[in-house]
C-alpha positions in Angstrom: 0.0 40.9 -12.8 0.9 40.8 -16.4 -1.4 42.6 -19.1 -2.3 39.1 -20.3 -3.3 38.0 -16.7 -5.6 41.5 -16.3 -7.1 41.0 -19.3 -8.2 37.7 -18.9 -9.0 38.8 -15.4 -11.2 41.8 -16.5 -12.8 39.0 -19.0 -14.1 36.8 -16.1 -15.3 39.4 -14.5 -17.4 41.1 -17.6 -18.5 37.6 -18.6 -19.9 37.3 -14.2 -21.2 40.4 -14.5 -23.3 39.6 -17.7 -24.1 36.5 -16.4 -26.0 37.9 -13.9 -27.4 41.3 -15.3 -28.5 39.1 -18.8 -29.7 36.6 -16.2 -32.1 38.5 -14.2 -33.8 40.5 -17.2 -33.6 37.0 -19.6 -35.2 35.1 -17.1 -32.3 32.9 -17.5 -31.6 30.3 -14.4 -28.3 29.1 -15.6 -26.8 32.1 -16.2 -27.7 33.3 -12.8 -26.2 30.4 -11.4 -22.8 30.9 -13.1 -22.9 34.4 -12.0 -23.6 33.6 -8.0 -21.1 31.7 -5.4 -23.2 29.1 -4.0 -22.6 30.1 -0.7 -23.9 33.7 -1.4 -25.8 35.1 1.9 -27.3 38.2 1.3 -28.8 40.1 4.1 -30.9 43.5 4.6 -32.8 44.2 8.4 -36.3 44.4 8.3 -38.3 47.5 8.8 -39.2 46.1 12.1 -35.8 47.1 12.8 -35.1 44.0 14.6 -35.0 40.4 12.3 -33.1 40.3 9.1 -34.3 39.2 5.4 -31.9 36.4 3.9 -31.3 36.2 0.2 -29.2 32.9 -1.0 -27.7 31.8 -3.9 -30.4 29.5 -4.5 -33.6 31.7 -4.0 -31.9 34.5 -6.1 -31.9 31.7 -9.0 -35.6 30.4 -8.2 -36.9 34.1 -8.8 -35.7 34.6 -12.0 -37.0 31.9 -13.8 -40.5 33.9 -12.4 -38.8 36.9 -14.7 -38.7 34.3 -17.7 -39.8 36.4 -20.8 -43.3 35.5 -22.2 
């Protein structure tokens, strides 16, 4: 990888991660949306111990235009 490729690497990857930081905290939908792959699954077990809580791509996005700023 050449300097030129890491650094424009490294850009992309600050510019995701502010996507979805600013995102959440602005209340922003777009920005969250650039920031997730649509595909996104995320998954925690229950306290139950036994069933699983999903998290996608598109209910992450959903919520935070509920964290819109007044």
């Amino acid at each position: 990888m050449t300097i030129h490729e890491r650094t424009v690497t490294e850009a992309a990857v600050v510019a995701t991660v502010l996507d979805y930081f600013d995102g959440w905290f602005d209340g922003d939908a777009a920005r969250m949306q650039r920031a997730l792959h649509p595909d996104l699954a995320k998954r925690a077990l229950e306290p139950d111990g036994r069933s699983l809580d999903e998290t996608t791509a598109a209910s992450m996005v959903d919520v935070t235009t509920l964290w819109a700023p007044s």
